[in-house]
Backbone as a ProteinNet text record, in pm:
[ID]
protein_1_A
[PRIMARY]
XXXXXXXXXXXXXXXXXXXXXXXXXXXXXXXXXXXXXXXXXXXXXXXXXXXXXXXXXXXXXXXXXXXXXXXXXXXXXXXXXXXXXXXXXXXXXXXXXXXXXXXXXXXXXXXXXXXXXXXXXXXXXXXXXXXXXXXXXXXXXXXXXXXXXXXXXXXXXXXXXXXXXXXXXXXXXXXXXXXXXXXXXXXXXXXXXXXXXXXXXXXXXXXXXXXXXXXXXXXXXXXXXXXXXXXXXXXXXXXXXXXXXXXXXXXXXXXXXXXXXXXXXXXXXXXXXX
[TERTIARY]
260.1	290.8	218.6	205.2	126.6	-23.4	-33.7	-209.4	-232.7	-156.4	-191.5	-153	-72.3	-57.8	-50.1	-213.5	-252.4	-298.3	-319.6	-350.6	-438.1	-570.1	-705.8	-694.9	-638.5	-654.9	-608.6	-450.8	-425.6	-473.4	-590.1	-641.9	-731.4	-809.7	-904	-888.1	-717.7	-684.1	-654.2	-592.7	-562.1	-708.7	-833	-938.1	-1008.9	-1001.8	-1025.5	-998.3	-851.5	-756.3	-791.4	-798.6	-828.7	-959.8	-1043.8	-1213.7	-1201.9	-1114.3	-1117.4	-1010.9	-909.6	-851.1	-927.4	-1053.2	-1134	-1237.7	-1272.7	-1416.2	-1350.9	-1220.6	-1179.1	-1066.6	-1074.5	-1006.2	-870.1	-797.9	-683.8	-737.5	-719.1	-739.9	-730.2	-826.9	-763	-745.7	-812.3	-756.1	-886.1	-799.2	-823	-893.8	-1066.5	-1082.5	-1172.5	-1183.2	-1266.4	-1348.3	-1444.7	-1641.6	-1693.4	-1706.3	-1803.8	-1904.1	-1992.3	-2137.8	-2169.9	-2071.6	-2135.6	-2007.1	-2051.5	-1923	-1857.6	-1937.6	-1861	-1790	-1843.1	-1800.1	-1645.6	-1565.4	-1442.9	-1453.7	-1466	-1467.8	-1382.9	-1353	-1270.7	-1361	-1365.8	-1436.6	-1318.2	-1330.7	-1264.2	-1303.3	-1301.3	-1392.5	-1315.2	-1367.4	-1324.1	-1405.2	-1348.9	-1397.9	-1449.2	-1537.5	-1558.2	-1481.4	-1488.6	-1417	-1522.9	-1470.4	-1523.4	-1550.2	-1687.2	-1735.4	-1731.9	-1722.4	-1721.4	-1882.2	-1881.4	-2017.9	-2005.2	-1893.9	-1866.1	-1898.6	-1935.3	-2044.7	-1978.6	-1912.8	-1800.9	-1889.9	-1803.5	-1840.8	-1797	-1863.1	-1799.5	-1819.2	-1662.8	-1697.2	-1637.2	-1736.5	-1717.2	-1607.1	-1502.5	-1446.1	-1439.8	-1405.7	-1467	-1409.6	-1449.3	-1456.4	-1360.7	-1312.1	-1161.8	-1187.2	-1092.2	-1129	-1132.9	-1222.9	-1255.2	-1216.8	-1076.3	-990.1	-1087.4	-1074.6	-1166.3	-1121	-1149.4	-1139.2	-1128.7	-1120	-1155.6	-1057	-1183.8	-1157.7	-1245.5	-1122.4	-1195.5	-1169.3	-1309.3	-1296.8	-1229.8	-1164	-1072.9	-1145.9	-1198	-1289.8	-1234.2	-1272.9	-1225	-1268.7	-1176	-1222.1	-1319.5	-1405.4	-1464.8	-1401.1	-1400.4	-1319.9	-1399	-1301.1	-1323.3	-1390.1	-1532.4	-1584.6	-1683.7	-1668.1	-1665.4	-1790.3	-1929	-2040	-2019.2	-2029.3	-2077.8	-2168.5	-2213.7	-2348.2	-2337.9	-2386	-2330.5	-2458.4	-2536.2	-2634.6	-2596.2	-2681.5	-2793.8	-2665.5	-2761.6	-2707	-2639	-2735.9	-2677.9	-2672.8	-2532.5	-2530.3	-2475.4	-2573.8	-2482	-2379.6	-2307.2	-2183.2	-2265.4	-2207.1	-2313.3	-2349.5	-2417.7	-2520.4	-2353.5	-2428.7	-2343.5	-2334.8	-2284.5	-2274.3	-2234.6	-2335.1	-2270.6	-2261.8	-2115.1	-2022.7	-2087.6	-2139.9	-2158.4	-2185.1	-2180.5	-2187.4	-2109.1	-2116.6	-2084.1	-1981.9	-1896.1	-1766.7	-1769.8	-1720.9	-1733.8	-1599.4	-1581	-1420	-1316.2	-1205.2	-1070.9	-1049	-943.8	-945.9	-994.2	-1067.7	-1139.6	-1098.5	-996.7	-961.5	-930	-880.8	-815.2	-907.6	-1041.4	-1128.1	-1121.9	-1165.3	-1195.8	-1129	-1079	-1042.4	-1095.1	-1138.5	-1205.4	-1122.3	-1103.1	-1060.6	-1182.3	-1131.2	-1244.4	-1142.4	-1166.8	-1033.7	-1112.9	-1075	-1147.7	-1028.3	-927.1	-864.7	-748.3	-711.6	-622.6	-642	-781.9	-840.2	-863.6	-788.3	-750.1	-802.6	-876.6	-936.8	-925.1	-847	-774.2	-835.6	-919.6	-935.5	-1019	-984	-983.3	-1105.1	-1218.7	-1312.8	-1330.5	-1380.7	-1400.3	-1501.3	-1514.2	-1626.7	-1702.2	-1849.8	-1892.1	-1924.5	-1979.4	-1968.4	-2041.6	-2152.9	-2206.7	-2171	-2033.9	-1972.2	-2026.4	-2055.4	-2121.9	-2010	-2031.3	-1933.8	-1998.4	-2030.2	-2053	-1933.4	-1930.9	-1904.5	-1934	-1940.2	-2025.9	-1938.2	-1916.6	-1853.8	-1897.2	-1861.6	-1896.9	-1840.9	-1976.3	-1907.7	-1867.7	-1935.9	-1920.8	-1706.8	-1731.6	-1606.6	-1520.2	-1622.8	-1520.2	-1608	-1471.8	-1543.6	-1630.5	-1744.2	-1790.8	-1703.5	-1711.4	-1650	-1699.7	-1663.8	-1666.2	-1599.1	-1624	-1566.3	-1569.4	-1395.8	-1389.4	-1383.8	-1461.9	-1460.1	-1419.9	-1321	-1294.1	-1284.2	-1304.1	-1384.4	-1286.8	-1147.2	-1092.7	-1071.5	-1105.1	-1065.9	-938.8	-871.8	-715.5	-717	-819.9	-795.7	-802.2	-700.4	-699.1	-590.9	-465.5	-363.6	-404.6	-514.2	-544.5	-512.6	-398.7	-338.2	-342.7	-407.4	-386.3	-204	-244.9	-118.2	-104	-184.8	-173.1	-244.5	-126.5	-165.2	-117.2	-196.8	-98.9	-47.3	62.9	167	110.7	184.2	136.1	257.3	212.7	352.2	288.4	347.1	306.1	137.4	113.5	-21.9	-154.6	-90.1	-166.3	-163.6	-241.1	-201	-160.2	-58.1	41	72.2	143.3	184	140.2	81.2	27.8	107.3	169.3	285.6	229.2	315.5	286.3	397.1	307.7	431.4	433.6	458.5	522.6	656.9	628.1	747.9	839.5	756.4	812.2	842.1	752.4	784.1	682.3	678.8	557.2	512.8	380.8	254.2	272.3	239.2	194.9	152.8	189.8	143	14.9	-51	-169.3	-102.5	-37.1	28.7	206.3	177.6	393.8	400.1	508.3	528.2	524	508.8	475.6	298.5	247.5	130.6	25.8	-126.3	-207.3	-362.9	-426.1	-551.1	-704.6	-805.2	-913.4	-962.8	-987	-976.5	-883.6	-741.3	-645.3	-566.8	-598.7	-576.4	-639.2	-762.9	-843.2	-817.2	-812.2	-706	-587.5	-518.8	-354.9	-420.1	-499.4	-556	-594.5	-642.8	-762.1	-646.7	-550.4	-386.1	-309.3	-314	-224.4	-283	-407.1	-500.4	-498.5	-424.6	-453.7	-339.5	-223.6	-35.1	5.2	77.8	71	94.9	68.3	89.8	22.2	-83.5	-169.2	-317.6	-356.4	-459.5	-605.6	-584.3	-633.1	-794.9	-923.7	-1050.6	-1102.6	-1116.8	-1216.5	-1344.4	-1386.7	-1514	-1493.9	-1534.1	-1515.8	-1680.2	-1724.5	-1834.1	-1763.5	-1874.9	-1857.2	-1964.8	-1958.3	-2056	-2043.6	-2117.7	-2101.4	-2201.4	-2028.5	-2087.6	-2156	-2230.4	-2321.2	-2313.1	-2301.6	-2268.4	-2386.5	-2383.8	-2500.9	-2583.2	-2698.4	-2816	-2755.1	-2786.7	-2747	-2804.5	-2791.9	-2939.1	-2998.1	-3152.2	-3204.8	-3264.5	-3236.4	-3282	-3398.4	-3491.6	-3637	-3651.7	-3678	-3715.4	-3805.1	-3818.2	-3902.1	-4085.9	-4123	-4282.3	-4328.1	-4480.4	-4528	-4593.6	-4605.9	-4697.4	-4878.9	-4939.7	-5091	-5139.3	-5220.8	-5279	-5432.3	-5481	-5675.6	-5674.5	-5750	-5836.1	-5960.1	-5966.3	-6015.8	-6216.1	-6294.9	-6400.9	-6494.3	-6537.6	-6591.9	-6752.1	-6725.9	-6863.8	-6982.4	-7087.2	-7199.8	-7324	-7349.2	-7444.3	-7545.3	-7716.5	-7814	-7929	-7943	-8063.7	-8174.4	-8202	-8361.4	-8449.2	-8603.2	-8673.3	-8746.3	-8810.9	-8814.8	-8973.3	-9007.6	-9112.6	-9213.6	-9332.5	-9468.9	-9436.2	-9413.1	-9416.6	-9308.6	-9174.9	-9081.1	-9144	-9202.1	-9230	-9339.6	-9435.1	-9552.7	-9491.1	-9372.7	-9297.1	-9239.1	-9197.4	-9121.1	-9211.2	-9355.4	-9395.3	-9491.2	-9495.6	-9562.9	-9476.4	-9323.1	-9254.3	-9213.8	-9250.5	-9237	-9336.3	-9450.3	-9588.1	-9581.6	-9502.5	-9497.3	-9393.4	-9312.5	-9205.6	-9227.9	-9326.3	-9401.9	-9490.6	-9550.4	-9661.5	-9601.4	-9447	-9402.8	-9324.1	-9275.8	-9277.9	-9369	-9469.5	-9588.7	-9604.4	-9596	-9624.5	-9549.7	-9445.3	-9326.5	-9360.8
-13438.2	-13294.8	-13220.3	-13262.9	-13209	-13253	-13292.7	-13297.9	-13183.8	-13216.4	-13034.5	-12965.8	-12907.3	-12792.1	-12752.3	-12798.3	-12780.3	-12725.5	-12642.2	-12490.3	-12450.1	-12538.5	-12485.1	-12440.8	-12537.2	-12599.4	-12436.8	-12387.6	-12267.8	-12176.5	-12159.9	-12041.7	-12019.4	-12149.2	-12104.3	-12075.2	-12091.4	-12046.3	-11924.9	-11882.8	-11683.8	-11648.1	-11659.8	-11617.5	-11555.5	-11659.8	-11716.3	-11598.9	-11554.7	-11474.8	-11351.6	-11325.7	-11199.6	-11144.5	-11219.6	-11202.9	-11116.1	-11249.6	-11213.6	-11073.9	-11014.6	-10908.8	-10825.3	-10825.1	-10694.4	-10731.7	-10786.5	-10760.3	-10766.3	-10815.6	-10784.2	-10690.2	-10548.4	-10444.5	-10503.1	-10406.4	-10469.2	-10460.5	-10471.8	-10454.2	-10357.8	-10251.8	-10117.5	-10010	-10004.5	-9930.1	-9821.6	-9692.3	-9600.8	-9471.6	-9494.8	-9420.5	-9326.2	-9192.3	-9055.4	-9061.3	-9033.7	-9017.2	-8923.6	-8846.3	-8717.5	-8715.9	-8663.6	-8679.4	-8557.5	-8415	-8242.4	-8225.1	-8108.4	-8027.9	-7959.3	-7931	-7854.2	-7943.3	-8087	-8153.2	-8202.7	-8233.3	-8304	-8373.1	-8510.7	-8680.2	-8756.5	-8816.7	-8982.6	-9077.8	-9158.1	-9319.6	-9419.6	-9492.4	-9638.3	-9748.3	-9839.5	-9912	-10074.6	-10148.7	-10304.9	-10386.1	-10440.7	-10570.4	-10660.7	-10714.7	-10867.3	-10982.5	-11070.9	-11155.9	-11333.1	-11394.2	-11474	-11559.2	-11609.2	-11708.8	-11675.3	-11572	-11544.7	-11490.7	-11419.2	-11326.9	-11171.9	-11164.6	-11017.3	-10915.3	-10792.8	-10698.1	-10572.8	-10522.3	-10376.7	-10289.3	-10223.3	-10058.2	-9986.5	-9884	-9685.8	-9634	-9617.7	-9527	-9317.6	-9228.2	-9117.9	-9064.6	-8990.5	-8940.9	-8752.9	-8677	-8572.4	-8478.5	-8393.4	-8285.1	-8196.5	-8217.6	-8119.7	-7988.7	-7856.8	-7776	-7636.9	-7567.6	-7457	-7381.2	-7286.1	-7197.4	-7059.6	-6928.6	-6865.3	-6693.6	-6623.9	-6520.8	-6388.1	-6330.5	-6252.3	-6098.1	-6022.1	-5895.8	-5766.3	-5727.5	-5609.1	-5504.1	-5412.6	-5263.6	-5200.6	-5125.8	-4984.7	-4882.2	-4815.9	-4704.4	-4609.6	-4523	-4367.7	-4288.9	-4209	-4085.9	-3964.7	-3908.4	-3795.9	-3700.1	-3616.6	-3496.1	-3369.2	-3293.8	-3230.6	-3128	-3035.7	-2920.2	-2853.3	-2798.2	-2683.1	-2564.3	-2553.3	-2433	-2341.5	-2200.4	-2113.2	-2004.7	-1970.2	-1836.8	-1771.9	-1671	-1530.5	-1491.9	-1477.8	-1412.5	-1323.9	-1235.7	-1179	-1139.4	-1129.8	-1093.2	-951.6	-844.6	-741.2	-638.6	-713.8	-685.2	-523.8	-476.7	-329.9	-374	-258.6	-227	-272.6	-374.4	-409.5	-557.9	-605	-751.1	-838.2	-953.3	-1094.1	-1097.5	-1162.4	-1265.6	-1378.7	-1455.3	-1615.5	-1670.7	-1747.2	-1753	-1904.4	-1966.3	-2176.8	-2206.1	-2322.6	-2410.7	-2566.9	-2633	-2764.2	-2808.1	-2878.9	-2934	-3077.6	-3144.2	-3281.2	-3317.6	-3440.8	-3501	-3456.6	-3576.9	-3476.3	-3579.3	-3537.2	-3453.6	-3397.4	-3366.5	-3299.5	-3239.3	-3357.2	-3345	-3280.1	-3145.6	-3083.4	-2950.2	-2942.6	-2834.1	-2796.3	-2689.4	-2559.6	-2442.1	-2329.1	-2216	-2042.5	-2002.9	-1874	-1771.2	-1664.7	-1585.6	-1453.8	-1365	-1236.9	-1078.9	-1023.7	-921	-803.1	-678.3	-571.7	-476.1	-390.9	-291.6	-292.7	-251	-329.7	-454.8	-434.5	-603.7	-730.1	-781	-959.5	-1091	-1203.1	-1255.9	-1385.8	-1462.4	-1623.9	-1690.2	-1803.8	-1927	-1998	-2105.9	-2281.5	-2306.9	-2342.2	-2397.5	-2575.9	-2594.2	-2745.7	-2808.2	-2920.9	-2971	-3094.6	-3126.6	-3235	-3308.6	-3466.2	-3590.7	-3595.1	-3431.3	-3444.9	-3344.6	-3321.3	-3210.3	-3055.3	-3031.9	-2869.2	-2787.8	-2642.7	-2611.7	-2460.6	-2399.4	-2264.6	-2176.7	-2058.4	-1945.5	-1838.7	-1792.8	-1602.9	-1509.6	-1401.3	-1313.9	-1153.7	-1137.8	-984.1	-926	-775.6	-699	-538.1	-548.4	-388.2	-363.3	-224.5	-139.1	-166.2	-266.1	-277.7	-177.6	-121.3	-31.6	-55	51.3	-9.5	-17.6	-137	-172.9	-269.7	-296.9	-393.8	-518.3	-601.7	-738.4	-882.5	-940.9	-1025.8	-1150.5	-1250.8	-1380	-1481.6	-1603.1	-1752.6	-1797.4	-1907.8	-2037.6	-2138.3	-2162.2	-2289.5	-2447.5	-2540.4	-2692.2	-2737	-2835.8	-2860	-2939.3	-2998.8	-3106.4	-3219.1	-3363.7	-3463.1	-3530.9	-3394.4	-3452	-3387.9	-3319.9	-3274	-3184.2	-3118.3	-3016	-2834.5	-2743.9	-2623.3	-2573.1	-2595.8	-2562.3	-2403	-2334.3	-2190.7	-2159.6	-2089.4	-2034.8	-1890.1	-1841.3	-1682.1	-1689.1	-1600.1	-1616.3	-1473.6	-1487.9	-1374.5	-1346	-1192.1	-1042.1	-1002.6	-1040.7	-956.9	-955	-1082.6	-1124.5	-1123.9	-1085.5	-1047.2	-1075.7	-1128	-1210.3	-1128.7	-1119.1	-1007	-1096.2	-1220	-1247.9	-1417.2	-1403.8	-1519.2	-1626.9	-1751.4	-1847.2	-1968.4	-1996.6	-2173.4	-2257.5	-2352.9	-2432.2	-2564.6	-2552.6	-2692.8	-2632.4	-2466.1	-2490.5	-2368.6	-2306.6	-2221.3	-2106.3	-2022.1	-1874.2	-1849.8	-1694.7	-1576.5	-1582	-1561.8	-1512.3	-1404	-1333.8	-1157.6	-1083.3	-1013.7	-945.2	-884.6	-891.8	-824.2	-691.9	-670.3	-556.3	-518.6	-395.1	-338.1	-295	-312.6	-266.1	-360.5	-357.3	-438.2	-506.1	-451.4	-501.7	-459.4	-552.1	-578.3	-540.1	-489.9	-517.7	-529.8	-541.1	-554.8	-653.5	-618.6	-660.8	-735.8	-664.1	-668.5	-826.7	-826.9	-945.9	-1046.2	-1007.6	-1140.9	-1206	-1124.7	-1208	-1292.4	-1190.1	-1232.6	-1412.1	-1412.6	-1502.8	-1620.8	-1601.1	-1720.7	-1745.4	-1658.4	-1706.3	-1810.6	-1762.3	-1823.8	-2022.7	-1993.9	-2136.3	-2207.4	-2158.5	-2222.7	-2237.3	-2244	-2238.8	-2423.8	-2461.4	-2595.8	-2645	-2782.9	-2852.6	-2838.1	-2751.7	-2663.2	-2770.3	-2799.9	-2927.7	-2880	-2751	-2698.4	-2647.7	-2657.5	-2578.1	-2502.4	-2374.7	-2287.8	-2226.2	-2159.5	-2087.3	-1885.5	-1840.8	-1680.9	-1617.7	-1533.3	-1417.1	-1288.1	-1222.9	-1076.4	-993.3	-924	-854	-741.8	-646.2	-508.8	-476.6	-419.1	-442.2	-228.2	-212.3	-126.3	-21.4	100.1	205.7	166.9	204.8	165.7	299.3	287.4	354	450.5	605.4	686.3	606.3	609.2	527.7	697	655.6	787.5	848.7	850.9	869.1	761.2	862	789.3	852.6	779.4	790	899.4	973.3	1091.8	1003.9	1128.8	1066.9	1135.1	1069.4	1144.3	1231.9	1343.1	1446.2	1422.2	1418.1	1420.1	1575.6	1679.7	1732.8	1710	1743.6	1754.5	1906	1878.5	2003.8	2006.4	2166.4	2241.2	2204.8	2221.7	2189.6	2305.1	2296.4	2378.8	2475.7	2571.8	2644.4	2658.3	2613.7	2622.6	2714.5	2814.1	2966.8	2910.1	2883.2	2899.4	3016.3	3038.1	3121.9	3105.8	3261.9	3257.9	3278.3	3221.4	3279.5	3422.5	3503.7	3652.7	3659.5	3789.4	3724.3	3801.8	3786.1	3842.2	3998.4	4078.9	4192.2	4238.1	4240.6	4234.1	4275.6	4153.1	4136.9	4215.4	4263.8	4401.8	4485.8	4547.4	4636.4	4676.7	4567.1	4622.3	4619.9	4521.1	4528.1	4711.8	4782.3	4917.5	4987.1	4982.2	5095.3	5007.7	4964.5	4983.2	5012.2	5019.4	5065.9	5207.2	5255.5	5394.3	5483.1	5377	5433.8	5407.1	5289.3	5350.5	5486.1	5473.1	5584.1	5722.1	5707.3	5880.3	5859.8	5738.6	5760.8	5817.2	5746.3	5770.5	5880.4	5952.2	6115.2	6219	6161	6246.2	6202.8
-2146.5	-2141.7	-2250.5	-2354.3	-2487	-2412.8	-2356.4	-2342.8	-2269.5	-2142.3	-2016.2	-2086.8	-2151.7	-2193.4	-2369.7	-2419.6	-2553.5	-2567	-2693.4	-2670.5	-2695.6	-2680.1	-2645.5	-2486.9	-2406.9	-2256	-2247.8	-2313.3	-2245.8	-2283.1	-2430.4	-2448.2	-2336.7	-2274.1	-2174.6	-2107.8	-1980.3	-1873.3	-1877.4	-1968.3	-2058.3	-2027.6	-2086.6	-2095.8	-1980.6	-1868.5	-1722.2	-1642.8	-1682.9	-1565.8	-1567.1	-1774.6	-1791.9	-1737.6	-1732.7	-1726.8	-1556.6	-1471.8	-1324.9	-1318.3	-1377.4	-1409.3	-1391.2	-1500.6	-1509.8	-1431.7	-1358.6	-1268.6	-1118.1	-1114.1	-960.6	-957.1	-915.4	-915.9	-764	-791.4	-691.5	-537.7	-425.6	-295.9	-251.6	-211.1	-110	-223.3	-314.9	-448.3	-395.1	-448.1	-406.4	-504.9	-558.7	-654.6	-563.7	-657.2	-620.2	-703.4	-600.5	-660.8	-665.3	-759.4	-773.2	-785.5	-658.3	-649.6	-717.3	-662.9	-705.8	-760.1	-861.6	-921.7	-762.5	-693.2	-570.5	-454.2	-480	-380.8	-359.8	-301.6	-281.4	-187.4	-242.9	-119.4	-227.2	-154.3	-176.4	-86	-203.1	-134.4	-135.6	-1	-42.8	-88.4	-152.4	-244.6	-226.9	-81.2	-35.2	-147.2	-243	-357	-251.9	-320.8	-237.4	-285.7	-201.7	-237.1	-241	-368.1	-436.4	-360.3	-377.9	-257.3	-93.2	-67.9	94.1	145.1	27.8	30.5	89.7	68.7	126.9	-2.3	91.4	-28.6	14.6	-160.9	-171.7	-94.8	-27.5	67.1	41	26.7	0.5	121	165.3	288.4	281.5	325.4	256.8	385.9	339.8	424.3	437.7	514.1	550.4	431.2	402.2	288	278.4	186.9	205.7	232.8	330.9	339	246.1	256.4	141.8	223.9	94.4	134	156.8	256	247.3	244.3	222.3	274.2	343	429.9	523.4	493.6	456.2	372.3	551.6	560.6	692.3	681.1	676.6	631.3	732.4	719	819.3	780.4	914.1	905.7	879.2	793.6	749.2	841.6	934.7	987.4	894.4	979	914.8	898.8	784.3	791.3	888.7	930.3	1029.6	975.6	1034.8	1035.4	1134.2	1131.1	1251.8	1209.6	1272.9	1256.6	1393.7	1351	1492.2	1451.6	1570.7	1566.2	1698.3	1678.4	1810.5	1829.2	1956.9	2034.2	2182.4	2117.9	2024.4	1918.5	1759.8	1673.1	1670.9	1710.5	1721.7	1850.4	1906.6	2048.5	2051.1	2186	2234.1	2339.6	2384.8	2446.1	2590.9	2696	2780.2	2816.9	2702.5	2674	2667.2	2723.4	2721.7	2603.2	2525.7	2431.4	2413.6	2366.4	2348.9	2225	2212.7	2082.5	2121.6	2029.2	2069.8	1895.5	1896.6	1746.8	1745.9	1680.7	1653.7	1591.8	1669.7	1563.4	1562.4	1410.2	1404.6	1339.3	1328.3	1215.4	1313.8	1290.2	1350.2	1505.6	1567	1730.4	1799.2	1823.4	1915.5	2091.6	2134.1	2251.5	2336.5	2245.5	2300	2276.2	2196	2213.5	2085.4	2074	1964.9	2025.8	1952.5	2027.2	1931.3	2006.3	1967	1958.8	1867.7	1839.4	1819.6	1924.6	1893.6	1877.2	1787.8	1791.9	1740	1758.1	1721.8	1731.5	1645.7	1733.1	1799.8	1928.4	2008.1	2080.7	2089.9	2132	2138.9	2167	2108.2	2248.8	2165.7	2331.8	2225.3	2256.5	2242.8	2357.2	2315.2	2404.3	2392.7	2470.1	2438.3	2485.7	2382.1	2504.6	2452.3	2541	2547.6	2429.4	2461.5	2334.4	2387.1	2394.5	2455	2354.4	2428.1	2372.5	2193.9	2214.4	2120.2	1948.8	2015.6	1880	1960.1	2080.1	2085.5	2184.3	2169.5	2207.5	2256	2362.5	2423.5	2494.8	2463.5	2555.3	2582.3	2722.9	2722.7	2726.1	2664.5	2678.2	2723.6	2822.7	2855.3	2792.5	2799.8	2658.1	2712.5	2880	2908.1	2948.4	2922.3	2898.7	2730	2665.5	2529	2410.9	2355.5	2286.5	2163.2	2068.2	1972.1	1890.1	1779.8	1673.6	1602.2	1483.9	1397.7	1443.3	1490.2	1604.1	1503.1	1489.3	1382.3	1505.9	1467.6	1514.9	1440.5	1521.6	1434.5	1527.6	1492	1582.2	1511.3	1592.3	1509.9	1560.5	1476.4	1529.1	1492.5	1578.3	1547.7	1410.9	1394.9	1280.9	1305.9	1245.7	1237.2	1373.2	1363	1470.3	1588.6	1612.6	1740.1	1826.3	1784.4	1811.4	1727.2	1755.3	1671.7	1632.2	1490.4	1400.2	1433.8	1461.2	1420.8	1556.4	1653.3	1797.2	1748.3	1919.3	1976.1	2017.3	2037.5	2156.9	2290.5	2374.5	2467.5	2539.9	2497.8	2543.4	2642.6	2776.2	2897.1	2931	2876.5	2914.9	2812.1	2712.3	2590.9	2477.3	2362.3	2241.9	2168.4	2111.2	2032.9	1914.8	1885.5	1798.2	1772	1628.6	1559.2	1495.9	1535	1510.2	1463	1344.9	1282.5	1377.7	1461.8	1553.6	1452.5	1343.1	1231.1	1237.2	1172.5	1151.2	1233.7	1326.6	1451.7	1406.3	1278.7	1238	1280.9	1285.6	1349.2	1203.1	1214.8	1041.7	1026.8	1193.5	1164.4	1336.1	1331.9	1497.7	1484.2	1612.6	1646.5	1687	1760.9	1839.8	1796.2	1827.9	1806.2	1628.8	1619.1	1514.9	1375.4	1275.5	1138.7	1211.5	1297.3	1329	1260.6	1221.5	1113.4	1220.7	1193.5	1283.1	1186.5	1248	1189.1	1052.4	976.6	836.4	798.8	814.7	743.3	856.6	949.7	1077.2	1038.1	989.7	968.2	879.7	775.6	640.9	670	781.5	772.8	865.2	932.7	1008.1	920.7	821.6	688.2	651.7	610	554.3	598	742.9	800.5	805	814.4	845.9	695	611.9	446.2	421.2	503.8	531.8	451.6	423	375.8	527.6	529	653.1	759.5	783.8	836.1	836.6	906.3	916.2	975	1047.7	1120.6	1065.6	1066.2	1006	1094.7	993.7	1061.8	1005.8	1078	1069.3	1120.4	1007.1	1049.1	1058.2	1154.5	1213.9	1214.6	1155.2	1171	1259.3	1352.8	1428.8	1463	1498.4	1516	1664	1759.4	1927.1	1869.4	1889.4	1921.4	2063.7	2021.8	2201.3	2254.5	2340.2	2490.8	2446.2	2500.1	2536.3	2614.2	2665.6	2768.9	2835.6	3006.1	3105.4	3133.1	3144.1	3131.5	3038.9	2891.5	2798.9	2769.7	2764.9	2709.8	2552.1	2471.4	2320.2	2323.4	2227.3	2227.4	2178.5	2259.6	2289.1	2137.5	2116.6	2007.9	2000.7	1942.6	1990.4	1979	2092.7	1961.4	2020.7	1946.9	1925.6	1978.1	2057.7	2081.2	2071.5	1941.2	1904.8	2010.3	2024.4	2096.8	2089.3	2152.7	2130.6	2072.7	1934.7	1880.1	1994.2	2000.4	2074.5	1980.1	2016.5	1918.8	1977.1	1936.6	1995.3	1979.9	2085.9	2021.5	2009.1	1913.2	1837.5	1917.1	2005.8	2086.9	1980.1	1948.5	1900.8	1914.5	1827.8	1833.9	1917.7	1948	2074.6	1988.6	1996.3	1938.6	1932.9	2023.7	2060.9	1957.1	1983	1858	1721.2	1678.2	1497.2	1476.1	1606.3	1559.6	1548.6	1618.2	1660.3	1462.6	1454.5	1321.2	1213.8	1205.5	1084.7	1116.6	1167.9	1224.4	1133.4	1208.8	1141.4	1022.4	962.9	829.1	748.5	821.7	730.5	708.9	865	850.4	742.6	753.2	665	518.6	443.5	321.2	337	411.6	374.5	363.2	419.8	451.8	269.2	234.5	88.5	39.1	18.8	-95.3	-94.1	25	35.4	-62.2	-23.5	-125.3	-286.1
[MASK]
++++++++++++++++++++++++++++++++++++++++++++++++++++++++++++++++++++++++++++++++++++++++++++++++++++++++++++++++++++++++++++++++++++++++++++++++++++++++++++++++++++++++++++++++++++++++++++++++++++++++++++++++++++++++++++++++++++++++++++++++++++++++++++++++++++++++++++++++++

């Protein structure tokens, strides 16, 4: 018993075990290999085994997934604005006129609406709007009287609807209403009623109301009286002087100039006498 187990015999078997400890890792052991700072794999790593001739394998398995993000812009509507121009510029009592210009941003759906007022004269309405923001209308102008003629051209805005209408008395736009909040602004017609100038203001007012979404555009034009028919512009006068008469001078005849140089010889000599 002291011979097998003397303690050289067991320093060498200690030595033996430890050696195979560290050069044979456990079975199926499971280390991670970093090839890239960016990469994430795990290898499995089969030891061989002693005397078989089997040769360790790394097998790579698929890449863990990279968390990602998905950031999506929400489009901002354009803000709404609205151009107009009136032809001919300076219309008489008579000539068409056409109110057209461009609206962009907003609603649109439901149109643009024109406002033309002069006086007792009030003309509310809706015109349409095509695919490309444009917008026309003609207005006849005979039997309306001359005046100073206030135009607005308004778009609903963003909710699509005009905040600030007319109402109509017996067929006629009389009174100017905020439908937010269902009060009258100001009358065109009757009594506490505003016209011209003083309308158009009450009008820019009413469109700058809080809650009021609505943009516009204001024209000023001046409809012009008609021509009499019949009246032709005065012509210009010209003057043709008269054609000067020019006399000509006969020459004096032989007979003549003896005639006078005689009597004058005679009429020295009746000197000298004296």
């Amino acid at each position: 018993m002291s011979t097998i187990f003397s303690f050289p015999r067991m320093m060498t078997i200690a030595v033996f075990f430890l050696v195979m400890l560290m050069v044979l890792p456990a079975s199926g052991m499971a280390v991670r290999v970093s090839t890239t700072a960016a990469s994430n794999k795990m290898a499995t790593i089969t030891p061989s085994v002693p005397g078989t001739g089997a040769v360790t394998t790394a097998t790579e398995t698929s890449p863990l997934p990279t968390a990602t993000a998905t950031i999506t812009a929400v489009p901002t509507e354009a803000k709404p604005f609205i151009s107009a121009n009136i032809t001919p510029a300076n219309p008489s009592v008579g000539d068409v006129i056409t109110v057209s210009g461009v609206a962009s941003g907003g609603n649109l759906t439901s149109g643009v609406q024109i406002w033309i007022f002069a006086g007792n004269y009030i003309n509310v309405t809706t015109v349409p709007v095509n695919a490309q923001g444009k917008f026309s209308r003609t207005y006849p102008t005979a039997g309306l009287p001359p005046a100073t003629y206030y135009l607005f051209v308004q778009s609903p805005g963003m909710n699509g609807m005009e905040d600030i209408v007319a109402t109509n008395v017996n067929g006629y736009a009389s009174q100017v209403m905020n439908i937010n909040t269902g009060t009258a602004v100001f009358n065109f017609t009757g009594t506490g009623s505003v016209q011209d100038n003083a309308a158009a203001l009450a009008l820019s007012s009413a469109f700058n109301q809080p809650g009021v979404d609505d943009v516009f555009t204001k024209l000023i034009f001046n409809l012009a009286a008609p021509t009499p028919a019949g009246t032709a512009a005065p012509a210009s006068e010209v003057t043709t002087a008269a054609p000067v008469q020019t006399t000509t001078k006969s020459p004096l005849s032989s007979l003549t100039l003896l005639a006078g140089i005689g009597c004058a010889g005679l009429l020295f000599c009746a000197l000298k006498r004296k």
